[in-house]
N, C-alpha and C positions, 0 to 999 in steps of 0.2 A: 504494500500500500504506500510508503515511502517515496518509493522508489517510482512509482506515479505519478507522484504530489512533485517532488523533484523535477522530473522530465518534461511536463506540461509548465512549472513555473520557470524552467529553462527555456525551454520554447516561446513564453510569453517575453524573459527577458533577451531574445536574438529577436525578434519582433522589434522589441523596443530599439536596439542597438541597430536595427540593421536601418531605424526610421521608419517603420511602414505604415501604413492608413492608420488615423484614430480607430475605425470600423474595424481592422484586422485583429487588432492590440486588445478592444475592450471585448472582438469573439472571442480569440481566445481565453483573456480572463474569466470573463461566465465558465467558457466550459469547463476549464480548469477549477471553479469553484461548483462547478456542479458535480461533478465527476467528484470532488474531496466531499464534499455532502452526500453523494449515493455510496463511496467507500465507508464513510462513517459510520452511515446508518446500518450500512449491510455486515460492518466490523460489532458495532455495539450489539446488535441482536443476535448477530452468532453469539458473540462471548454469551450475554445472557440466556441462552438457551440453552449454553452446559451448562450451568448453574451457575457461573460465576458471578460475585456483584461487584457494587461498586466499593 
């Protein structure tokens, strides 16, 4: 999951470096923040349904 979050905020920051469209910069942001939201959610209710809590 890391290593997702990593490679998409890398991606956004050669985006930024390389100058490219506002439009291009703030897609990839969303999905990069969507994609960390759909890991999360899908990481927190695995753990909890071994039983683990918080």
């Amino acid at each position: 999951m890391d290593t997702l979050i990593l490679a998409g905020l890398l991606c956004v920051l050669f985006l930024i470096v390389r100058r490219s469209s506002r439009r291009a910069i703030l897609a990839a942001w969303w999905v990069v923040t969507l994609a960390c939201g759909v890991l999360l959610k899908l990481h927190i209710t695995s753990s909890l349904g071994l039983g683990l809590t918080w």
